[in-house]
N, C-alpha and C positions, 0 to 999 in steps of 0.2 A: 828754769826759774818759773814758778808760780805766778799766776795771774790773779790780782784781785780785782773784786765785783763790786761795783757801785751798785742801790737797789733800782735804778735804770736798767743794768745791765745782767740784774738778776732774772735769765729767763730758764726757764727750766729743759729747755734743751740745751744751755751753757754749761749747767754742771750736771745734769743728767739726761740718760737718753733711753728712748726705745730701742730693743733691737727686732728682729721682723715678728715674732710670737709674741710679742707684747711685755718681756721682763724688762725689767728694770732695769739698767747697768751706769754706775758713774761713768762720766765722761772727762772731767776734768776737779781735779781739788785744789784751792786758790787758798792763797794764806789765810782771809778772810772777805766777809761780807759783809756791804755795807747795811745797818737794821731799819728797815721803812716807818718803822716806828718811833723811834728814838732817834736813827742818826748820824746813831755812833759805830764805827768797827765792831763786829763782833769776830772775832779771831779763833777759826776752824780748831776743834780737837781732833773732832774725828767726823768722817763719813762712810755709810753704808746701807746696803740694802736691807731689810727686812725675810726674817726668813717666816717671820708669820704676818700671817693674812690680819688685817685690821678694818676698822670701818673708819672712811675719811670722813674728819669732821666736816669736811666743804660740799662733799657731793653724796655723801652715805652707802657708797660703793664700796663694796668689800674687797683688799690689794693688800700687797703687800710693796708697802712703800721706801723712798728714799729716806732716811732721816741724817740731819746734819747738828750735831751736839759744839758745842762755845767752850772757851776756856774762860772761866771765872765767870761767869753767869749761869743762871737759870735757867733760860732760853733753849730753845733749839726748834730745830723745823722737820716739818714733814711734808714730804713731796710724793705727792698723787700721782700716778701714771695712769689713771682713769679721768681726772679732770686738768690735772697738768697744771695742778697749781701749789704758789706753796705756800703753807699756813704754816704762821709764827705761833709760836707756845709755849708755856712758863712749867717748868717741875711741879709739880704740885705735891705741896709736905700732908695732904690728906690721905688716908688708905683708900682703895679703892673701894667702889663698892659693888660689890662680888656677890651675887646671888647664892645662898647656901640650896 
């Protein structure tokens, strides 16, 4: 049985962890999390590691992070293993923009 996460309880060693080199590895996936913004459940699709490198928006260190995707929302997070923290974030129906 799955554990769900109050955002009290959302600490980023609860559902992801270091291992001694520094990757990234899930540690546990809970039905859902509670959203510190809103309030309300947001109810896990999926979780996983990043197999490409990114820059965190919170500390501008380049990782490859945890990200955790919602069922019927927009939302999802990314979880830093250089600042350890997770930042909530919205799909964005813009194209990127991509250096030619």
């Amino acid at each position: 049985m799955s554990k769900n996460v109050d955002v009290d309880e959302l600490l980023f060693g609860g559902l992801f962890t270091l291992v001694q080199d520094g990757t990234l590895v899930i540690a546990t996936q809970p039905d859902w999390v509670r959203n510190p913004n809103t309030g309300l459940r947001n109810y896990i699709s999926d979780m996983w590691i990043s197999e490409i490198e990114g820059k965190c928006p919170e500390c501008g260190e380049m990782t490859k992070p945890g990200i955790i995707t919602f069922k019927d929302t927009d939302e999802f997070v990314i979880a830093c293993p250089k600042c350890k923290n997770f930042i909530w974030a919205k799909v964005s129906s813009e194209p990127p923009n991509i250096p030619k």
